[in-house]
C-alpha positions as CSV (number, residue, x, y, z in Angstrom):
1,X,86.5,23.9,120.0
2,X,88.5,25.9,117.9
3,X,90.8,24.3,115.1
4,X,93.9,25.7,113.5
5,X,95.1,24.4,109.9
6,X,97.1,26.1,107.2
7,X,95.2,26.4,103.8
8,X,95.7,24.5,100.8
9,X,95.1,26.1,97.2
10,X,95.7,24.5,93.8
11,X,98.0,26.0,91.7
12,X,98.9,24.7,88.0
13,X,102.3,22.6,87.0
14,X,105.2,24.4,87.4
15,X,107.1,24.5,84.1
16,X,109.3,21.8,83.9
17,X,107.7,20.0,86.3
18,X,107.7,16.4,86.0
19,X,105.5,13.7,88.3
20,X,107.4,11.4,90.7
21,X,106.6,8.9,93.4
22,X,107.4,9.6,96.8
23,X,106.6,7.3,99.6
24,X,103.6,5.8,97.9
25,X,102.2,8.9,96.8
26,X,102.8,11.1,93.5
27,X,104.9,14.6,93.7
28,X,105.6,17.5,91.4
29,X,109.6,17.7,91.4
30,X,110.8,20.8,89.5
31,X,113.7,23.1,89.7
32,X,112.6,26.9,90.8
33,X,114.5,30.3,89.8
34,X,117.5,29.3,92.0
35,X,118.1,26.2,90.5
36,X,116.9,24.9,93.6
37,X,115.0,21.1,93.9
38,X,111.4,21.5,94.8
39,X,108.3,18.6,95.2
40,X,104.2,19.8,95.9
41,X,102.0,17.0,96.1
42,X,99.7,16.8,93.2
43,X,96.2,17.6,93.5
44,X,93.4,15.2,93.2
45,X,92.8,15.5,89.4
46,X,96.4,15.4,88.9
47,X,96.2,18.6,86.7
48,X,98.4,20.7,89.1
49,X,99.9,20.9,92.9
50,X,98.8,21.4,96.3
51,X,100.4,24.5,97.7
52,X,100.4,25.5,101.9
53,X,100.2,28.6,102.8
54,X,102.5,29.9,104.9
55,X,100.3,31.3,108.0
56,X,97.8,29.4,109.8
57,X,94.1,29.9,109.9
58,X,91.4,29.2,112.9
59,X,88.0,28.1,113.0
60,X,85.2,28.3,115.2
61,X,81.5,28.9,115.9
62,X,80.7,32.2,116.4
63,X,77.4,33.2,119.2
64,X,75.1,32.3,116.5
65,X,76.5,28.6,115.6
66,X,77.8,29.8,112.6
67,X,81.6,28.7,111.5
68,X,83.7,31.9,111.0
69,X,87.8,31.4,109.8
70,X,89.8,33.9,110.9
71,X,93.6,34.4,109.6
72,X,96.0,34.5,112.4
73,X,98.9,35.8,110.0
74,X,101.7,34.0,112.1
75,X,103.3,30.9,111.1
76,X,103.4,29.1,115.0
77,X,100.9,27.3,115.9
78,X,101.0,27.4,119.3
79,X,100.3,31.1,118.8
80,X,97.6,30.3,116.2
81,X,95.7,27.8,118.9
82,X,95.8,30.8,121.5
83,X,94.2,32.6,119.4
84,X,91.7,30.0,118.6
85,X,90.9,29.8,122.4
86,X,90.4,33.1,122.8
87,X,88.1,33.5,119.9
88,X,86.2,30.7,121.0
89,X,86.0,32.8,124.7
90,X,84.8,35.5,123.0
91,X,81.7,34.0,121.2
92,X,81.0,32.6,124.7
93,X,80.7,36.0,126.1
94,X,78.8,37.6,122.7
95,X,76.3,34.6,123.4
96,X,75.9,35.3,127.3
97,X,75.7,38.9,126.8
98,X,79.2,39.7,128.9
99,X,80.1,41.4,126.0
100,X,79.4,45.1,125.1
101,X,78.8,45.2,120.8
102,X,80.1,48.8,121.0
103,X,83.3,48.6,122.3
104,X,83.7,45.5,120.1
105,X,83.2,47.7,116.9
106,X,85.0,50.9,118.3
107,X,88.1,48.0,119.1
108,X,87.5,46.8,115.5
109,X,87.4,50.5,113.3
110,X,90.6,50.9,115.3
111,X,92.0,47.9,113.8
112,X,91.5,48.8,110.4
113,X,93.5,51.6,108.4
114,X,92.1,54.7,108.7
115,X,92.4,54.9,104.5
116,X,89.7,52.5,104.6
117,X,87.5,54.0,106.3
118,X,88.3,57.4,104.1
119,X,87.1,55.6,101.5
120,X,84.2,54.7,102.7
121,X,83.1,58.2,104.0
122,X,84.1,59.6,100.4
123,X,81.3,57.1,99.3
124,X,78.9,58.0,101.5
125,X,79.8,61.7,99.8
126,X,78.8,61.0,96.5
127,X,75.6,58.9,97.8
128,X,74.4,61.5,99.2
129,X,74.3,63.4,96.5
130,X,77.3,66.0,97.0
131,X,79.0,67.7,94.0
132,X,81.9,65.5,92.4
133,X,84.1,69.1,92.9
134,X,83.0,68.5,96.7
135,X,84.0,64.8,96.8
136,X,87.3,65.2,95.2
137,X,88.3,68.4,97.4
138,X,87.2,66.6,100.2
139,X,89.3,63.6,99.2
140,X,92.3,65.5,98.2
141,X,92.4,67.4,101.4
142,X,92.3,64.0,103.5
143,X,95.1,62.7,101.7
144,X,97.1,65.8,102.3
145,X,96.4,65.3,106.3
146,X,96.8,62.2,106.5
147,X,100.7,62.2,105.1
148,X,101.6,65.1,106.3
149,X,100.5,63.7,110.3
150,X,101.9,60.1,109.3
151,X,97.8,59.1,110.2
152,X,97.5,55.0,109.5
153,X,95.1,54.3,112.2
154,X,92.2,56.1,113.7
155,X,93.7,56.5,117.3
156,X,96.1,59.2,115.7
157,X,93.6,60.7,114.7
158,X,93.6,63.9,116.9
159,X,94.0,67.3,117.2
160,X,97.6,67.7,117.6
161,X,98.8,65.5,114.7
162,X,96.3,67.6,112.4
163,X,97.6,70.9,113.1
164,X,100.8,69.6,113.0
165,X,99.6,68.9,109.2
166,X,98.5,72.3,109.2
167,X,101.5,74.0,110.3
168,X,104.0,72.3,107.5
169,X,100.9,73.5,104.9
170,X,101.9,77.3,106.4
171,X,105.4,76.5,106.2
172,X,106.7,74.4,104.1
173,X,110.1,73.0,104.8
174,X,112.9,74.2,102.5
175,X,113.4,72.0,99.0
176,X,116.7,71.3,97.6
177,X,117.9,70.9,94.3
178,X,115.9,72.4,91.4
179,X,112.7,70.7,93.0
180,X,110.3,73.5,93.2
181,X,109.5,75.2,96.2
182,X,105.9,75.3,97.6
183,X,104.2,78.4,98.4
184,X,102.8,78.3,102.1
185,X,98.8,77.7,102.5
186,X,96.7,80.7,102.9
187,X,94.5,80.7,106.3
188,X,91.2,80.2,103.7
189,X,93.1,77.1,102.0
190,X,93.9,76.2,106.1
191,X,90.3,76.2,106.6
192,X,89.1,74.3,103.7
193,X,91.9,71.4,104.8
194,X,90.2,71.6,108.7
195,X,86.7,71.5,107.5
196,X,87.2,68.4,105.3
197,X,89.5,66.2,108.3
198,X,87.0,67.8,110.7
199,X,83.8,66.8,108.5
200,X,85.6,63.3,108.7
201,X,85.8,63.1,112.1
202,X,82.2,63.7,112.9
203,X,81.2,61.3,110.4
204,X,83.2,58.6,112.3
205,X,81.3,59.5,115.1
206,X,77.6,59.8,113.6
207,X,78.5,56.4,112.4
208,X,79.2,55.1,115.9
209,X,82.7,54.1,115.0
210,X,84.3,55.9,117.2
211,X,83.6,57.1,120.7
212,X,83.6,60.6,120.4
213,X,84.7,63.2,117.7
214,X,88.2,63.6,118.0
215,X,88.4,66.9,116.2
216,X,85.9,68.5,118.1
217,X,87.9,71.1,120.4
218,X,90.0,72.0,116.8
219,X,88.8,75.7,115.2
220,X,89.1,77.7,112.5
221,X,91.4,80.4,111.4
222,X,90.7,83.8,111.0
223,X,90.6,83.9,107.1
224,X,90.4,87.4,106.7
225,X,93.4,88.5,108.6
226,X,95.3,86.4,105.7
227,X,93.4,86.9,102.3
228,X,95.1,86.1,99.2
229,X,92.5,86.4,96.0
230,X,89.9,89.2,97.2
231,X,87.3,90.0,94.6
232,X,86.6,94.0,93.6
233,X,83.8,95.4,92.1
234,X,83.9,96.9,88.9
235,X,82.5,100.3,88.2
236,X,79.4,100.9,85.7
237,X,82.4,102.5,82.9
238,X,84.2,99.6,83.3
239,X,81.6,97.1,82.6
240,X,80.4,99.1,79.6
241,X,83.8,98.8,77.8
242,X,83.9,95.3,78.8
243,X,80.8,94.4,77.3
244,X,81.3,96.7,74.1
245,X,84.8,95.5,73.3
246,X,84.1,91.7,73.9
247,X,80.9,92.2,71.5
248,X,83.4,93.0,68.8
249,X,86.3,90.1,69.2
250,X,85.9,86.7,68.6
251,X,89.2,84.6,68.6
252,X,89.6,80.8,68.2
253,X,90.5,80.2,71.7
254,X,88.1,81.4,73.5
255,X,85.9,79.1,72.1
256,X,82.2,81.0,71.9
257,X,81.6,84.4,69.6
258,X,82.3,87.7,71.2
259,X,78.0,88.3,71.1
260,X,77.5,84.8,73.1
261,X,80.8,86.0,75.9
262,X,79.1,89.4,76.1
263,X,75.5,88.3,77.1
264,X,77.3,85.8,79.5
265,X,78.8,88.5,81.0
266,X,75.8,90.6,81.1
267,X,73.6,87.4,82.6
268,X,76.3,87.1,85.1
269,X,76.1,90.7,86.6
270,X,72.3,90.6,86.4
271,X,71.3,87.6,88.2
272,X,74.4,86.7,89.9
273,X,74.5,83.0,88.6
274,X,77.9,81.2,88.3
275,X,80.0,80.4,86.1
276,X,78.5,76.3,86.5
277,X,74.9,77.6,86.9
278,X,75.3,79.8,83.6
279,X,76.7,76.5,81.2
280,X,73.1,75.4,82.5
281,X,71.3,77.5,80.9
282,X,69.3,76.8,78.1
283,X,66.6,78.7,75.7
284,X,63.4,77.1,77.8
285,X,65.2,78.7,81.0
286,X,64.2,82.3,80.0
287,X,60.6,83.0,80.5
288,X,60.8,86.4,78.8
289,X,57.1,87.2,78.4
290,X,56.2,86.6,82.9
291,X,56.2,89.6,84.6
292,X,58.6,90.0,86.0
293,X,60.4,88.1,83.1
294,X,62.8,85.5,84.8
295,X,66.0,82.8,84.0
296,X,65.9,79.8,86.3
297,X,68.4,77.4,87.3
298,X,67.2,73.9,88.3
299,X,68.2,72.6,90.9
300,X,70.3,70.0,89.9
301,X,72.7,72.4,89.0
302,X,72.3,75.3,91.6
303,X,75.1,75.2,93.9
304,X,72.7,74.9,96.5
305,X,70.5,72.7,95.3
306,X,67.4,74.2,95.2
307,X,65.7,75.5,91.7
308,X,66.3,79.3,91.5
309,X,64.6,81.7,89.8
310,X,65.7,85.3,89.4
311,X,64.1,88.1,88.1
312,X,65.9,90.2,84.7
313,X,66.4,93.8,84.0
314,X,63.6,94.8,82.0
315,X,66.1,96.6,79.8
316,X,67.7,93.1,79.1
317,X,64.7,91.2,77.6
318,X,64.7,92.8,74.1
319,X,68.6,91.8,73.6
320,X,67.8,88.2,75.2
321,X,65.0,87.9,72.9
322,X,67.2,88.8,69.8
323,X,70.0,86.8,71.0
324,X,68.3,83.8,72.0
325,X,66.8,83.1,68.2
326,X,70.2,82.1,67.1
327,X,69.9,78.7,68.8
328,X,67.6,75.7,68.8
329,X,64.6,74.8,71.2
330,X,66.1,73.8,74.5
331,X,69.8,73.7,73.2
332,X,72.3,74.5,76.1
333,X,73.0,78.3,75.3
334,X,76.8,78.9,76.8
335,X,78.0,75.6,76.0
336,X,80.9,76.8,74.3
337,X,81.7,79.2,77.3
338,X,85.5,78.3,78.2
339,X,86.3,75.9,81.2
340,X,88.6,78.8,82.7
341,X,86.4,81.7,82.7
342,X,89.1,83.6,84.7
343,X,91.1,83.4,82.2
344,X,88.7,84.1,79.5
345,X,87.4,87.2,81.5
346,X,91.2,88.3,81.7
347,X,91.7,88.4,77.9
348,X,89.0,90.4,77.6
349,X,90.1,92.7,80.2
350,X,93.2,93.4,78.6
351,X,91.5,94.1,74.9
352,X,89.3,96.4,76.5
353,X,91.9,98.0,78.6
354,X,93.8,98.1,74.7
355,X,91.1,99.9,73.7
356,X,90.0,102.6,76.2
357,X,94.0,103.9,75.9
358,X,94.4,104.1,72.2
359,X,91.3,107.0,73.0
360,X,93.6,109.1,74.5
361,X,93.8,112.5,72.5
362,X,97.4,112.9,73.5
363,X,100.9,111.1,75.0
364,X,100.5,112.6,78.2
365,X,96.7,112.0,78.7
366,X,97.6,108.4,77.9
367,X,100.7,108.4,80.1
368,X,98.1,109.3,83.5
369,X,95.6,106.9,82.1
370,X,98.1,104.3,82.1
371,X,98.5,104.8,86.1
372,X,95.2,103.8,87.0
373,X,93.6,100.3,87.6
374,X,90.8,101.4,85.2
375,X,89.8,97.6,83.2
376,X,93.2,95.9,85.4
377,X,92.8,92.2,86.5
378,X,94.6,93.4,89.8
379,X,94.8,96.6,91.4
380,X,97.2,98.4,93.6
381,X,95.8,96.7,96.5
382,X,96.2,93.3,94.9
383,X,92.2,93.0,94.5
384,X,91.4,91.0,91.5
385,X,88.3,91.2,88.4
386,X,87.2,87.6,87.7
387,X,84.7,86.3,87.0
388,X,83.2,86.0,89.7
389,X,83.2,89.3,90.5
390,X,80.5,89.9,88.2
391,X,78.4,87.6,91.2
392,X,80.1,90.6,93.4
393,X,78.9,93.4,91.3
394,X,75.1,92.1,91.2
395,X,74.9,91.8,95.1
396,X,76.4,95.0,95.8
397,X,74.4,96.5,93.4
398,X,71.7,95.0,94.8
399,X,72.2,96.1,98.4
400,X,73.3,99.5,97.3
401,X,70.0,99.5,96.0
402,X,68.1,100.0,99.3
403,X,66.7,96.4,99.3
404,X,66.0,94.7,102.7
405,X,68.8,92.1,104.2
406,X,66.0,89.1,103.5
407,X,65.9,90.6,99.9
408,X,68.9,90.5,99.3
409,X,69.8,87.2,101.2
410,X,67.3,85.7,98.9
411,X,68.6,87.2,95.4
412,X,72.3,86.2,96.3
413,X,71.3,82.5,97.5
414,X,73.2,82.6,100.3
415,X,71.8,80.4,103.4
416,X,72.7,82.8,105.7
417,X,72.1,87.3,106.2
418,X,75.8,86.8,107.8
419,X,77.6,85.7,104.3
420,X,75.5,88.7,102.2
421,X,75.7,91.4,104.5
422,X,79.7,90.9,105.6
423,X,80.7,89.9,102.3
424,X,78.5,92.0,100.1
425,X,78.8,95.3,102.6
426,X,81.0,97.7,100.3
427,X,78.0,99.2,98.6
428,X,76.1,99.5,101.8
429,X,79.3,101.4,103.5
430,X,78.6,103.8,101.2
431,X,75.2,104.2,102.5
432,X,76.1,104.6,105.8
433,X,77.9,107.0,105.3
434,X,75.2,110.0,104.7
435,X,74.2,108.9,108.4
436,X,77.7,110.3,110.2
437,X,78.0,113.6,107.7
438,X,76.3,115.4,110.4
439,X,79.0,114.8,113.0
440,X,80.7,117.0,110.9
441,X,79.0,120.7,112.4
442,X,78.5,119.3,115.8
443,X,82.4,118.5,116.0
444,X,83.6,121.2,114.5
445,X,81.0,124.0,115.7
446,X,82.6,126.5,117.7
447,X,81.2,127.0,121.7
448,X,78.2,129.6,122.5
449,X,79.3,132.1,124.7
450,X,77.3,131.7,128.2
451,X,75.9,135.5,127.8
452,X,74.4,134.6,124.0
453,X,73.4,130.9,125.9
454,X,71.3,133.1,128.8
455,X,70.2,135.9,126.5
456,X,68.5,132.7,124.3
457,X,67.3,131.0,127.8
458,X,65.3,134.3,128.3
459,X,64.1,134.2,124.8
460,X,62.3,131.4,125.4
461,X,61.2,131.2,128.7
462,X,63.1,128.9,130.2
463,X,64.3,131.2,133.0
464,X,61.2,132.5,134.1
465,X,61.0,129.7,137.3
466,X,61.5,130.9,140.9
467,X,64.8,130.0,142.3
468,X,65.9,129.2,145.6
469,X,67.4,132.7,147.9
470,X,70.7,132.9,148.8
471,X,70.9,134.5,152.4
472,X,74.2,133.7,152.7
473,X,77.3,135.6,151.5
474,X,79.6,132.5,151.1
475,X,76.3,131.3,148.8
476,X,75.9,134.6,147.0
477,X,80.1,134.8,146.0
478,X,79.6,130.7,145.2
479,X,77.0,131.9,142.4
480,X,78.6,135.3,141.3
481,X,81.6,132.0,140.4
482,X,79.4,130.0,138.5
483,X,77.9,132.7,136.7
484,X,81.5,132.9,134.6
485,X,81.3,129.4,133.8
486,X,79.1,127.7,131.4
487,X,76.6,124.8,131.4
488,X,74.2,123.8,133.3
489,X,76.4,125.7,136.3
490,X,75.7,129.2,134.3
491,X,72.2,128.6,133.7
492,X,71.1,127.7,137.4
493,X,73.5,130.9,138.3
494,X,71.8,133.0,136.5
495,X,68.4,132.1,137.6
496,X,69.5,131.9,141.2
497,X,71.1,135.9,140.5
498,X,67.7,137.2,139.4
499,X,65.4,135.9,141.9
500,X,67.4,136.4,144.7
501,X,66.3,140.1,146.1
502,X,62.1,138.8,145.6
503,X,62.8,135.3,147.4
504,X,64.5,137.5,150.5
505,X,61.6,139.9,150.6
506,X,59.0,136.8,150.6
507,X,60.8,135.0,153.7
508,X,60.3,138.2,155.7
509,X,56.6,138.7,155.6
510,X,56.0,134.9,155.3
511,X,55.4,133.4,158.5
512,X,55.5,129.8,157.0
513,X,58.6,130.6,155.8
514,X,60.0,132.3,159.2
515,X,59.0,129.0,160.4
516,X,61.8,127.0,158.7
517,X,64.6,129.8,159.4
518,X,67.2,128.4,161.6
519,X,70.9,129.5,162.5
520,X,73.8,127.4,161.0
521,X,77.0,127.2,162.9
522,X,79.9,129.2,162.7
523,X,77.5,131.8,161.0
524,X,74.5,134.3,162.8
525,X,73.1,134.7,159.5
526,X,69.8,133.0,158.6
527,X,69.4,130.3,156.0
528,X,66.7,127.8,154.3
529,X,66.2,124.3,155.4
530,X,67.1,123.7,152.0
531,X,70.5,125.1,151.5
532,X,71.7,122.7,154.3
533,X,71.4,119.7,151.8
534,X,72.7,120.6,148.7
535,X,72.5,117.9,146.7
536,X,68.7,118.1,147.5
537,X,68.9,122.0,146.7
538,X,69.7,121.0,143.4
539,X,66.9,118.8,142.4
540,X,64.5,120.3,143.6
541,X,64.8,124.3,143.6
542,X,61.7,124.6,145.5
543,X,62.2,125.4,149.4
């Protein structure tokens, strides 16, 4: 049976407390922060008071004898000792096996904030052995859901209340005051918000705390129908200034030498490694004397996790060689690399952009210089040169290149053909294109005339087959028709027209053929079995 008490805990003397006897038994008696009178009874050791607490708690024996409290968190007890009953009903059923352990834990995951359970799926993140980026864009984008959809439990938790999130993330409501106003969510940064609440949702789910995942029916955007930051290529003059100009400037802020930012650069657009996988890098990752000479990546810092190994431009191992004796065995060689290598990359943009103007031989050349996006972070189009487009630059190259889609699948890491070949394609478009030149002459060609078409025919010898006669006169004007046409119409005309006179001749001294010779109505002309079908006429000539 259950039983319902409040606790007790021992707190120390109030100040100013001072003992009294009341009814036979010592009390605290002080005066609170009112002014008001209050007693406690004492504790056992005299040392400090016996405080209630203000709720009352149940006890019982759970299915397996065992004595669980539960807080009731209401201060009646008749409310409390219903709830001991039903408690107490409840283990009866667990221990009979009336009651179903599933629904009981789906009932109790409800029961909890969905925060908590957040938490715990952001743990279950990092043990697994995701990125910390990952776990904290993961845990950002939860947040953001979550009090945007007013989410505190996990029955909210659907589809509706999350692209409700969504939507104010696309449109932000209006600010006031000098509060500044947000900028509405790109369909990518819509995405990366759905995949995070969605990844959630199945988690829930795998973890058999709820019934089914909730977000399952919920899709993606179309991303590229709203793209905000897209990556160009940079041309081969481009990359040269680039790489000469940043040779030659070191400056405080950047934080490595001009040489070191160079051959980071270079090492970026050669093996396509990332900004992450390149602070990696140390002197025992180059193995400059294998053929082919490689730089690997372990995998413990490959974004993929997997160790990769690339191959290097052969025309890169004598300046890797040189450069790399400037630095101690196994020392991290792009340490000092900036932490915003966009920015980085953009300074030296703008030096070398400095520098390919102040060529110009006159005003005006530099004046139509200055109108191109020759060196420019952004173009016209709004397509940007970071740093990753260096990564951009290698796979194009490399597809340009004529390699296979596994090749290049596997030099660009990418898990999937899909993610190389659609986001990769420019240089390949190009490729492509040599195949549709031809179109050219056969759209634009003018039309044979049908007496050079017949004259050509004859050339060759395709007209030399016998034809079917034409005995009647309705038959004979049809072809004289056709013959002032062209296609496949002039070509049977003209081999019906030439054979006619020899195939009339034949049916008169043939008896076989006088055989099939019949009269058609309306007409006392004689004709060929033949010309009474047609359509059989015209696949096969032959009477």
């Amino acid at each position: 049976m259950a039983s319902v008490f409040r606790r007790v805990k021992k707190i120390p003397l109030p100040p100013g407390a001072r003992v009294v006897e009341r009814k036979g038994k010592p009390v605290a008696e002080w005066l609170d922060a009112n002014g008001k009178r209050r007693t406690a009874p004492l504790s056992q050791d005299g040392t400090g008071i016996r405080v209630e607490a203000a709720t009352y708690t149940v006890q019982f024996m759970d299915e397996h004898g065992h004595p669980q409290r539960v807080a009731s968190r209401c201060r009646d007890y008749a409310a409390a000792e219903q709830l001991g009953r039903e408690l107490d009903k409840r283990a009866m059923q667990r221990r009979e096996g009336l009651l179903d352990p599933a629904q009981e834990r789906f009932a109790k995951a409800a029961r909890a904030p969905i925060a908590e359970h957040a938490a715990a799926h952001i743990e279950h993140l990092r043990a697994a052995g995701n990125t910390i980026k990952h776990v904290r864009t993961v845990e950002r984008h939860l947040r953001a859901i979550f009090a945007a959809a007013g989410i505190e439990r996990l029955p909210e938790l659907k589809s509706a209340a999350v692209l409700s999130a969504i939507s104010a993330l696309r449109n932000p409501p209006p600010v006031e005051g000098e509060e500044k106003q947000k900028q509405p969510a790109s369909l990518a940064t819509c995405n990366g918000h759905l995949r995070s609440v969605k990844g959630f949702s199945r988690w829930l789910w795998k973890q058999r705390l709820t019934t089914e995942d909730a977000l399952l029916d919920l899709g993606l955007f179309n991303a590229a129908t709203d793209r905000r930051h897209i990556r160009r290529e940079m041309g081969a003059e481009e990359v040269g200034w680039l790489l000469d100009v940043t040779e030659q400037r070191t400056l405080p802020e950047h934080g490595a030498p001009g040489p070191t930012r160079a051959m980071c650069y270079r090492l970026a657009a050669a093996t396509g490694f990332r900004a992450n996988e390149l602070r990696s890098l140390t002197t025992d990752s180059f193995d400059l004397d294998a053929a082919p000479p490689t730089c690997t990546v372990e995998a413990g810092y490959s974004k993929r996790r997997k160790r990769d190994v690339q191959p290097l431009p052969d025309a890169l191992v004598e300046p890797l060689r040189a450069w790399l004796t400037g630095f101690d065995p196994g020392e991290r060689v792009f340490a000092s690399i900036a932490g915003d290598t966009a920015r980085m990359l953009r300074s030296d943009l703008a030096a070398a952009r400095k520098a390919w103007l102040a060529v110009a031989r006159s005003e005006a050349e530099k004046q139509e210089m200055e109108q191109t996006d020759f060196l420019l972070y952004s173009d016209r189009q709004g397509h940007v040169a970071d740093f990753h487009s260096l990564r951009v630059l290698f796979i194009s190259r490399v597809v340009a290149s004529g390699a296979s889609v596994k090749e290049a699948q596997t030099l660009a890491r990418h898990s999937t053909p899909v993610l190389t070949m659609n986001t990769y394609s420019r240089a390949s478009l190009l490729d492509v294109a040599g195949a549709v030149s031809g179109l050219g002459d056969l759209l634009t060609k003018q039309p044979r005339r049908p007496e050079t078409e017949a004259a050509s025919l004859r050339a060759t010898g395709t007209c030399d087959a016998p034809a079917v006669a034409q005995q009647s006169d309705h038959k004979n004007d049809h072809t004289e028709q056709a013959q002032e046409g062209s296609g496949w119409h002039s070509r049977a005309s003209v081999r019906l027209a030439d054979h006619t006179a020899a195939s009339a001749a034949e049916n008169e001294k043939t008896p076989a053929k006088a055989a099939v010779v019949g009269h058609s109505q309306g007409s006392s002309k004689q004709r060929l079995r033949s010309e009474s079908n047609r359509r059989w006429r015209i696949c096969n000539p032959l009477p």
